[in-house]
Each structure stands twice: as structure tokens, then as C-alpha cells.
ROLO-278842 format. One record per residue (C-alpha): x negated, z, y negated; residue number from 1. Coordinates in nm, 2 decimals. Layout:
<recs>
X|Z|Y|NUM
...
</recs>
This chain:
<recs>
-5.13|20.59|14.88|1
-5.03|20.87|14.66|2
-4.61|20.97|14.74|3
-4.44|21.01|14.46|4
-4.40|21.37|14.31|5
-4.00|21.32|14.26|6
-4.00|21.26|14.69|7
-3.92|21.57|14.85|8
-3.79|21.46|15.20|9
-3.88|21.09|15.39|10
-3.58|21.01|15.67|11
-3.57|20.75|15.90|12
-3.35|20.56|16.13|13
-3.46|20.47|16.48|14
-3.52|20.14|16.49|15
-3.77|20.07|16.17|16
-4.03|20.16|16.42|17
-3.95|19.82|16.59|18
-4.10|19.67|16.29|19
-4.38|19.63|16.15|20
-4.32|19.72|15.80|21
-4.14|20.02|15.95|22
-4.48|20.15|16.12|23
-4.63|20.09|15.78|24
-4.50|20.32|15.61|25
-4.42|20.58|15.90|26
-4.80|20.62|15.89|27
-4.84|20.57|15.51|28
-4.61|20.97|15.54|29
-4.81|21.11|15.80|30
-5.15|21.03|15.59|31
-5.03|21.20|15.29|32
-4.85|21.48|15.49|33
-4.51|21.40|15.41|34
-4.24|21.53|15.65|35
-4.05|21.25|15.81|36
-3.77|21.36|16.03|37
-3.57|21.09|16.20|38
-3.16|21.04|16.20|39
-2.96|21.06|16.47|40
-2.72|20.76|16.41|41
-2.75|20.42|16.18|42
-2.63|20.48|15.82|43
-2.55|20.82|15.92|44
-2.79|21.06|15.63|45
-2.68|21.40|15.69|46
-3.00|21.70|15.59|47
-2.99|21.64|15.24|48
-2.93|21.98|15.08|49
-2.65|22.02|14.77|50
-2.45|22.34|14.75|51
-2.29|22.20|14.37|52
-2.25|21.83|14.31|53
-2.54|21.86|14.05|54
-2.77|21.98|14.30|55
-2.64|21.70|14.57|56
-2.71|21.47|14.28|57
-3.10|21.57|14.22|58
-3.19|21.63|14.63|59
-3.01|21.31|14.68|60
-3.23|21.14|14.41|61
-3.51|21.26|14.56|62
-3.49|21.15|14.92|63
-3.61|20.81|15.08|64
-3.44|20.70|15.39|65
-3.63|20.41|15.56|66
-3.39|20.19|15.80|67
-3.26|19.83|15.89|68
-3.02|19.59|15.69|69
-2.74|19.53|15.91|70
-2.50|19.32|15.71|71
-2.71|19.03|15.57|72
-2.42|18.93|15.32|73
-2.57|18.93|14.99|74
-2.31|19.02|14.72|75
-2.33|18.76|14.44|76
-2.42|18.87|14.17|77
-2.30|18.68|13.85|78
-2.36|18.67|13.54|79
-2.74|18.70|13.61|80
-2.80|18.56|13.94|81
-2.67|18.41|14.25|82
-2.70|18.64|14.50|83
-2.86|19.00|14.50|84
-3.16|19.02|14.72|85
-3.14|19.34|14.92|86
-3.52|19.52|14.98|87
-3.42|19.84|14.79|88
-3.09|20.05|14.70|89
-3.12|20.34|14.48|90
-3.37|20.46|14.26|91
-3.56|20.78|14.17|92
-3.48|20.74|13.81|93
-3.23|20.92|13.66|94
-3.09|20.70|13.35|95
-2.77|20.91|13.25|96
-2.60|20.56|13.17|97
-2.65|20.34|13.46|98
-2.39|20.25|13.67|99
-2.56|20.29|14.02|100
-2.42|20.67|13.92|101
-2.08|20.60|14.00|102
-2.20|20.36|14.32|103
-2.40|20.54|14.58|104
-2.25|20.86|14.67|105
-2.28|21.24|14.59|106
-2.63|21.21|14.74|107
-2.75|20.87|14.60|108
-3.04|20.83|14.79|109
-3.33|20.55|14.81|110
-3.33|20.29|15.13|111
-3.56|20.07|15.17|112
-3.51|19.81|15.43|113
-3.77|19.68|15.65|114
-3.66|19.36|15.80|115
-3.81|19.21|15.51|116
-3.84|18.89|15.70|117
-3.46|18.90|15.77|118
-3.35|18.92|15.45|119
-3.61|18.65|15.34|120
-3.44|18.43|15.61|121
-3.14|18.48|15.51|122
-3.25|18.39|15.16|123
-3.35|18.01|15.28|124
-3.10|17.93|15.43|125
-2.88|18.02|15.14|126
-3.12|17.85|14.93|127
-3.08|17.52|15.18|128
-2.69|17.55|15.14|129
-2.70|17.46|14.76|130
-3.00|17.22|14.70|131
-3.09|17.03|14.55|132
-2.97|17.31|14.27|133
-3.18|17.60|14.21|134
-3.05|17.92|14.34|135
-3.15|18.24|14.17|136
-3.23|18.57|14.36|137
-3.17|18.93|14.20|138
-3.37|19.19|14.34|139
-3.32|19.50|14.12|140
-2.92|19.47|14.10|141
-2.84|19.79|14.31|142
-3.21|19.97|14.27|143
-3.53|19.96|14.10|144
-3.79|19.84|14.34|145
-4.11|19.85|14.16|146
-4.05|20.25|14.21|147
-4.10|20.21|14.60|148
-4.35|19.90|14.60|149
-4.62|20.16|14.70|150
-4.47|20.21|14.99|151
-4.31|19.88|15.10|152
-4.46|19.60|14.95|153
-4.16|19.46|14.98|154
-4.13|19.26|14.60|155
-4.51|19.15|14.71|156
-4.35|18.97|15.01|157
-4.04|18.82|14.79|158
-4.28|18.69|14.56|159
-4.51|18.51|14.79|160
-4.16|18.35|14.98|161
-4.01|18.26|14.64|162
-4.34|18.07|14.57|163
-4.27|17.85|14.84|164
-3.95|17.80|14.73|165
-3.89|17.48|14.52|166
-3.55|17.55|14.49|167
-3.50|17.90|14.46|168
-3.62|18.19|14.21|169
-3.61|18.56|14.21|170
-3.59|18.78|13.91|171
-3.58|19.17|13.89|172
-3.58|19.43|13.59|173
-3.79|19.75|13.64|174
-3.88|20.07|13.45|175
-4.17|20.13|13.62|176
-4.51|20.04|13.63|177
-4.62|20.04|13.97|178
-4.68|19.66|13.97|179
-5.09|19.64|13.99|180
-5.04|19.46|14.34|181
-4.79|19.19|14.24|182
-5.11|19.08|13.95|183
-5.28|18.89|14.16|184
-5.03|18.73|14.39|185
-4.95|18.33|14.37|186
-4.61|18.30|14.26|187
-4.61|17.99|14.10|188
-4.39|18.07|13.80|189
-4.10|18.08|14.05|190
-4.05|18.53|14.01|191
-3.95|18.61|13.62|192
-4.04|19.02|13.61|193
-3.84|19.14|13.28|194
-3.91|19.54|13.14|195
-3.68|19.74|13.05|196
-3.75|19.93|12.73|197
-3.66|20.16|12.47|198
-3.73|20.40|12.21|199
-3.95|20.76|12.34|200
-3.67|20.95|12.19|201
-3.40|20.73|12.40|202
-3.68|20.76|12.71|203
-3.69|21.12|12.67|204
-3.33|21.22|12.61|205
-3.19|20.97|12.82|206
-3.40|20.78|13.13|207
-3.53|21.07|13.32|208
-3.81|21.04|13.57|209
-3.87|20.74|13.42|210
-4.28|20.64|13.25|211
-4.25|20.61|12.91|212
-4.29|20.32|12.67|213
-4.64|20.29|12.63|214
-4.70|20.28|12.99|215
-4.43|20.01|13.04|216
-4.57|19.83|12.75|217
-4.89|19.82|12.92|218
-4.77|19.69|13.26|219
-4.55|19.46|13.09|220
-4.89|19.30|12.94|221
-5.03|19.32|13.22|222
-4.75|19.08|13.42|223
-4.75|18.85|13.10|224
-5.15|18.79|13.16|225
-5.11|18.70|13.55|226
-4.89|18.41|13.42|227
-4.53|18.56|13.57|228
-4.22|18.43|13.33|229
-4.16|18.78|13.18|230
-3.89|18.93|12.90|231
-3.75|19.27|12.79|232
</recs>
């Protein structure tokens, strides 16, 4: 596993070591020599550095906290979806019109949780409460989880429970292109993986830290030859 060149610092609460997804990537850090240092209190970050609220801004962008969903209320999430499906909050991309700007703090740091199979219960028995109608699932409506999918496998997961699913679906928008392990995964048409795109000039001026349309072109076409339901 290569980490990411925009992560600079890796915290984590106590008790993703209770799990395994936790120990996964705990060792994932210590193979490719990333510092982890571990927080004293749930929900609690304090170490990320920000003298100006720019600075606080970029650290904060560029720090992965690894910990546990508590609250396993998902937030609807209408027009597009149901219900948001919480793996990931945050993302490393810095789009200069997206909204998660104004939602996640001076620091706006990445979380990924790792009671994958928590949430994933959670998601069935939501699913249960409104057959025999299909409930949709919305896993990029607070983050971008393809950027982290290296490192938790988490949408892998999602996609392989959603194909199970006869009456639910998950859907999630991404910039990124990190997606070569969801190509050969069964998912049964039931996971639509939509790109989102734009001009190089837009790209460049505008979505920083972000790969640029060729490359999301190319893993767009990649997703549209393993059969997903796809769309810009």
C-alpha cells in the first residue's frame, strides 16, 4: 500500500484496535512508516497544527483520524438518496466550491470508521423497514471515499452487502480513481458509481488535490466495462 502524499499525520481513537478493520490499517501505517499517534478521548482530535485559519484548513485536510461510529442514525439524504451511508467523512480534495467547506470544522479532517459491519447492519434493517420498496444508500454525501479505499476497503465491503440486497442500492460520486479493487467485485448491478468531471482548466483552477480528467476518464471506463450502472 502506498499512503497518500497529501497525508501528513494518521490519528487514532482507542478502540478501532478492537476491530478488525481497525488492525488493518494500524499495520497498513506501520509498513509504510507512517506515524500514528493515538487520542486520548473519543471524537476528541486535538495535535493538528494551524497557527492562521488557512493553515488549520490545509493540516486539517491532510490528517486521517481512524475511530468508531457511535451514533448509527444515518441522516436522510434527499433529493438523491434515502439515507447517507456513513464509511467516510471528509476528503483530501480541496474543491473551493463544495459545501463540506462550511461543514466540518476549522480542521476538516478525514474519518474513516471501522465498524464497517455496524453500519452495514444498520443498513438492513433500515432496508427491512421499507420493503418491499427499494431503499437507496448514499455513500459519498459527507466525503469522497474512493480517496481512502486503499486503506479501508470499506466501499469494497458496501458493494458486496448491497449485492445481497434485493431491496436496497448504494450509489456514490467520486473524483478519484483509486477504484482498481471494486473491478472485479460481484455487485450485481445493485452499486451505480457516477464521476465527477470537468474541464482541466476548471480541475486546475478549481478542484485541488484532485486527478485530472484524463485519469478520471480512464477509471470511469474502467467501472463501465465491469458492468457497474455508471454516469457523470
Amino acid at each position: 500500500m502506498v499512503v497518500s502524499s497529501q497525508l501528513k499525520r494518521v490519528f487514532f481513537e482507542k478502540e478501532p484496535l478492537d476491530y478488525p478493520l481497525g488492525r488493518q490499517i494500524y499495520q497498513q501505517m506501520q509498513n509504510a512508516g507512517q506515524e500514528v499517534v493515538f487520542l486520548q478521548s473519543h471524537n476528541r482530535v486535538t495535535g493538528i497544527p494551524g497557527k492562521s485559519p488557512r493553515e488549520a484548513f490545509f493540516q486539517g485536510k491532510s490528517t486521517l483520524v481512524v475511530g468508531v461510529r457511535k451514533t448509527l442514525d444515518f441522516a436522510t439524504c434527499k433529493p438523491s438518496a434515502h439515507y447517507q451511508l456513513p464509511l467516510v467523512t471528509g476528503c483530501e480534495g480541496i474543491c473551493e466550491y463544495c459545501y463540506l467547506n462550511t461543514q466540518l470544522g476549522k480542521k476538516p479532517y478525514i474519518r474513516i470508521y471501522v465498524n464497517v459491519e455496524d453500519i452495514l447492519h444498520q443498513a438492513a434493517i433500515l432496508i427491512e423497514n421499507r420493503r418491499p420498496e427499494i431503499t437507496l444508500f448514499e455513500a459519498a454525501a459527507t466525503s469522497d471515499p474512493v480517496a481512502v479505499e486503499p486503506y479501508s476497503g470499506s466501499l469494497a465491503r458496501a458493494i458486496g452487502f448491497f449485492a445481497e440486497q434485493e431491496w436496497g442500492r448504494l450509489r456514490f460520486v467520486t473524483k478519484f480513481t483509486c477504484i482498481d479493487t471494486l473491478l472485479k467485485l460481484k455487485h450485481n448491478n445493485h452499486t451505480r458509481i457516477r464521476f465527477s468531471v470537468n474541464t482541466d482548466q476548471v480541475i486546475r483552477s478549481y478542484e485541488h488535490r484532485t486527478p485530472r480528467l484524463q485519469h478520471r476518464l480512464q477509471a470511469l471506463s474502467k467501472i463501465v466495462a465491469s458492468g457497474y450502472p455508471s454516469g457523470v
